[in-house]
N, CA, C and O of each residue as an XYZ file, in Angstrom:
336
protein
N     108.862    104.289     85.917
C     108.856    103.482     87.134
C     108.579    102.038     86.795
O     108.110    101.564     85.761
N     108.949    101.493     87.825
C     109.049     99.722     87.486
C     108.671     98.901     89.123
O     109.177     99.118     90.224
N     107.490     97.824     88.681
C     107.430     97.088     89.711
C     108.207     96.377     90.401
O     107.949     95.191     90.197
N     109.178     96.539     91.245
C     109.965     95.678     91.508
C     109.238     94.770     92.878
O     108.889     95.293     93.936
N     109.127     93.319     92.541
C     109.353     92.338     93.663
C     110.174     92.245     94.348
O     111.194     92.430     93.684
N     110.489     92.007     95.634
C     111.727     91.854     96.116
C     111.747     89.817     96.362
O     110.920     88.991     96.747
N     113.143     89.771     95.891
C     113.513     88.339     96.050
C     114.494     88.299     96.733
O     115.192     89.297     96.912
N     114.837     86.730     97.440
C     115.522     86.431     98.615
C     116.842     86.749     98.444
O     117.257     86.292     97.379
N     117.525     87.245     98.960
C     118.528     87.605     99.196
C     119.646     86.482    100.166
O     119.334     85.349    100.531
N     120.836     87.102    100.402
C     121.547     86.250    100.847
C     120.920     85.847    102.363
O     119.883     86.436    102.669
N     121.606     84.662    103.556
C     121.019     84.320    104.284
C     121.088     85.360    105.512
O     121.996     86.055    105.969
N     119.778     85.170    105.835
C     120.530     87.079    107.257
C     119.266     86.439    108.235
O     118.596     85.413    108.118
N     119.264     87.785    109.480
C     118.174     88.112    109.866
C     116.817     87.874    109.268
O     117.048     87.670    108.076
N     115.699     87.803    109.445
C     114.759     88.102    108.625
C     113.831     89.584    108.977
O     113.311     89.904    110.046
N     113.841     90.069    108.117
C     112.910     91.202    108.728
C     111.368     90.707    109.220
O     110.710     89.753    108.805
N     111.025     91.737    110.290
C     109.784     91.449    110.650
C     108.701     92.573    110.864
O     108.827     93.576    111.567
N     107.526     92.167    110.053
C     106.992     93.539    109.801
C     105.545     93.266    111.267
O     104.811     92.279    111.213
N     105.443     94.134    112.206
C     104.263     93.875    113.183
C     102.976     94.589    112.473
O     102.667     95.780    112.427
N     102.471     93.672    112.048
C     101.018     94.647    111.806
C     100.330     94.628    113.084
O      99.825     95.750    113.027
N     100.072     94.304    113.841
C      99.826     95.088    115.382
C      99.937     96.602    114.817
O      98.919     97.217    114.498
N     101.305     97.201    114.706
C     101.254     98.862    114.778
C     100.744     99.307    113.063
O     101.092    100.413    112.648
N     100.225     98.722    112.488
C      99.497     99.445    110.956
C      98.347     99.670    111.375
O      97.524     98.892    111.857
N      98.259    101.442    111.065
C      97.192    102.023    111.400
C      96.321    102.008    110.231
O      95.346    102.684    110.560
N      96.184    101.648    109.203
C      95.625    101.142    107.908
C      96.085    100.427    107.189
O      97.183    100.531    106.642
N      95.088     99.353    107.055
C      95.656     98.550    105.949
C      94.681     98.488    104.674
O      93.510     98.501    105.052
N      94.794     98.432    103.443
C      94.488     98.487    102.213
C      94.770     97.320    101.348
O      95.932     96.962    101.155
N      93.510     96.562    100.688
C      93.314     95.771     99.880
C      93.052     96.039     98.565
O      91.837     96.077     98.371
N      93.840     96.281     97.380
C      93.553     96.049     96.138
C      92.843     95.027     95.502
O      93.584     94.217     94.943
N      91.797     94.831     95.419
C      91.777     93.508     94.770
C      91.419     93.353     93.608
O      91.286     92.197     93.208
N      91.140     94.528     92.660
C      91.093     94.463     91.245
C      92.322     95.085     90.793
O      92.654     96.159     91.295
N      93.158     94.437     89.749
C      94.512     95.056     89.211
C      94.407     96.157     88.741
O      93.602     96.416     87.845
N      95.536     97.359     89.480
C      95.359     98.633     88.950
C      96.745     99.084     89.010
O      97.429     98.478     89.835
N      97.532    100.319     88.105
C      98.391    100.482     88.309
C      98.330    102.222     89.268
O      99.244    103.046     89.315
N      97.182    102.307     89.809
C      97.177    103.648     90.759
C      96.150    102.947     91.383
O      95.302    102.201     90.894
N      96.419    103.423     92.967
C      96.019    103.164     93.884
C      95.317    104.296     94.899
O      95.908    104.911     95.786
N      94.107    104.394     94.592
C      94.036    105.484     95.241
C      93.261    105.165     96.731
O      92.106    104.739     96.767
N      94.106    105.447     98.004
C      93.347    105.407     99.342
C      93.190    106.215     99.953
O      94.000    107.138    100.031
N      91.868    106.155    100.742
C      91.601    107.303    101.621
C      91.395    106.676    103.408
O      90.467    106.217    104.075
N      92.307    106.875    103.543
C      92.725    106.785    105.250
C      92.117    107.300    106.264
O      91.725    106.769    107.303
N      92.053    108.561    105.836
C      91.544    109.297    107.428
C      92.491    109.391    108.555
O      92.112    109.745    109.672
N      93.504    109.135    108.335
C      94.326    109.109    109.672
C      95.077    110.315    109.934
O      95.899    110.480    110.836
N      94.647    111.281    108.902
C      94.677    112.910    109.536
C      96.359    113.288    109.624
O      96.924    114.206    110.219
N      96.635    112.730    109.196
C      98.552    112.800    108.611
C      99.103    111.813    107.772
O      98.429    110.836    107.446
N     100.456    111.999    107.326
C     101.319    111.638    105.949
C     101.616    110.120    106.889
O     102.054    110.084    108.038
N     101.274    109.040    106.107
C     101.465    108.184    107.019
C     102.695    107.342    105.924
O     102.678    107.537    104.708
N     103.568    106.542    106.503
C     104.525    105.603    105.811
C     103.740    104.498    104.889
O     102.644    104.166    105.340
N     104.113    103.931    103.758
C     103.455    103.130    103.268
C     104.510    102.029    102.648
O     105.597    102.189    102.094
N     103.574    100.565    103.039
C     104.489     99.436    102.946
C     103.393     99.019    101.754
O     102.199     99.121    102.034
N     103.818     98.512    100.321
C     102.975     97.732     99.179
C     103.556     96.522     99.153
O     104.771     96.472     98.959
N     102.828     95.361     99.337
C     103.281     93.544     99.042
C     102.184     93.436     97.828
O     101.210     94.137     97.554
N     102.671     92.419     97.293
C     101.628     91.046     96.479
C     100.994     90.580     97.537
O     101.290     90.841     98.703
N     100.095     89.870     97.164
C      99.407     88.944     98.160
C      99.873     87.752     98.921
O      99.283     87.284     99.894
N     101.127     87.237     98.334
C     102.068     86.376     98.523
C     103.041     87.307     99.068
O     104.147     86.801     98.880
N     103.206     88.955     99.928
C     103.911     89.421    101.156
C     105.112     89.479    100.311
O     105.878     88.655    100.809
N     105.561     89.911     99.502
C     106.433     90.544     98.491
C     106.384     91.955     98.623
O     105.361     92.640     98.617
N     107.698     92.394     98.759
C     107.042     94.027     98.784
C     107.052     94.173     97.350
O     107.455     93.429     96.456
N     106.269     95.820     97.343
C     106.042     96.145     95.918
C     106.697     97.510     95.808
O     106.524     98.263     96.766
N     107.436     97.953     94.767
C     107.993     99.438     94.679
C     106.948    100.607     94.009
O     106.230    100.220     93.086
N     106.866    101.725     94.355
C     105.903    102.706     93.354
C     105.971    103.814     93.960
O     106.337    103.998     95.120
N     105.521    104.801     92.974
C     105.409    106.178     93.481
C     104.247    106.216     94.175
O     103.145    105.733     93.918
N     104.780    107.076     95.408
C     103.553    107.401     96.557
C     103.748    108.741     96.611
O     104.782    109.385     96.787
N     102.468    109.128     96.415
C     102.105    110.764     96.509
C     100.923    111.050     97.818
O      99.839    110.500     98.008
N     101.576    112.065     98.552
C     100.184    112.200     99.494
C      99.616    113.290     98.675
O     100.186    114.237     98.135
N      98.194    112.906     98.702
C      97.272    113.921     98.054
C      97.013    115.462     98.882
O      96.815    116.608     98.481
N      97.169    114.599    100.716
C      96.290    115.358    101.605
C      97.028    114.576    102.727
O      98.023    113.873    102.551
N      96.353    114.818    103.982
C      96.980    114.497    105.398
C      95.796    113.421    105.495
O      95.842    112.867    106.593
N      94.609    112.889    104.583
C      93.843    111.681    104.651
C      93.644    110.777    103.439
O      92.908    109.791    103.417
N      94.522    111.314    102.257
C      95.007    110.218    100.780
C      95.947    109.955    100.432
O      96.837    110.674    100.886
N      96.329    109.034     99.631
C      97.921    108.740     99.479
C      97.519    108.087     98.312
O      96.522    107.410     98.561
N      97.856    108.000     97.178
C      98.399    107.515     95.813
C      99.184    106.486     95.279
O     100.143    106.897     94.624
N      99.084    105.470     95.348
C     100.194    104.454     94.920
C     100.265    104.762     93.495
O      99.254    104.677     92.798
N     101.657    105.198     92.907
C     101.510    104.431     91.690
C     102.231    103.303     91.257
O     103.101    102.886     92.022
N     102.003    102.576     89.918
C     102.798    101.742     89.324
C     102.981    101.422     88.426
O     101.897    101.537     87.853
N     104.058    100.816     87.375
C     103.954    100.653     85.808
C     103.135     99.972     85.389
O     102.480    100.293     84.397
N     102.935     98.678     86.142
C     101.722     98.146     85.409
C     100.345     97.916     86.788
O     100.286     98.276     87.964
N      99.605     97.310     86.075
C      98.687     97.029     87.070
C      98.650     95.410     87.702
O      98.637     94.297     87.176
N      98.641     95.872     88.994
C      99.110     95.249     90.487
C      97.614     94.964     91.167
O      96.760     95.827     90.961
N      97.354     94.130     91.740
C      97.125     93.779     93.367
C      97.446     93.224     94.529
O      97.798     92.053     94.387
N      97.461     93.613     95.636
C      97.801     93.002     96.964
C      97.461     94.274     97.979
O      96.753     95.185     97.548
N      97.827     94.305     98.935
C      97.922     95.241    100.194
C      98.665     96.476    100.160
O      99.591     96.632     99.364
N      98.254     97.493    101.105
C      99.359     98.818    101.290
C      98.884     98.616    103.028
O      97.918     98.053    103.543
N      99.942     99.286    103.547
C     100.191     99.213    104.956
C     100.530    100.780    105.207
O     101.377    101.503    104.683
N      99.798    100.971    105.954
C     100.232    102.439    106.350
C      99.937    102.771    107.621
O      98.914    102.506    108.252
N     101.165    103.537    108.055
C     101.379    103.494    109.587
C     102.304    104.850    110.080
O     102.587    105.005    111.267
């Protein structure tokens, strides 16, 4: 697996992400390439990973349980997970 950043693309729409509806949000703030969170939100929830600079981030996500979820990644990362 490989971190991919996402970079700008041709000119469009812009997507828009409402965190209004993220029912957890998650701060990395020491670089790790697994992420381990515990939610509580009692089901498999979707998960969005950025840099801190709102880049998304690519990785394997494993739910552990219906209240953990797993980021992984090739190397070690910080920024946010969004889960909703």
């Amino acid at each position: 697996n490989q971190v991919v950043v996402s970079s700008p693309g041709p000119q469009g729409t812009p997507a828009v992400f409402n965190v209004g509806l993220v029912s957890y949000a998650y701060n990395q703030q020491s670089a790790a390439s697994t992420w381990n969170i515990n939610h509580n939100l009692n089901y498999r929830p979707g998960v969005l990973a950025t840099d801190y600079g709102g880049n998304i981030m690519e990785g394997d996500i494993i739910h552990i349980d219906t209240n953990n979820v797993q980021l992984n990644f090739s190397i070690p990362v910080t920024g946010y997970a969004y889960l909703s």
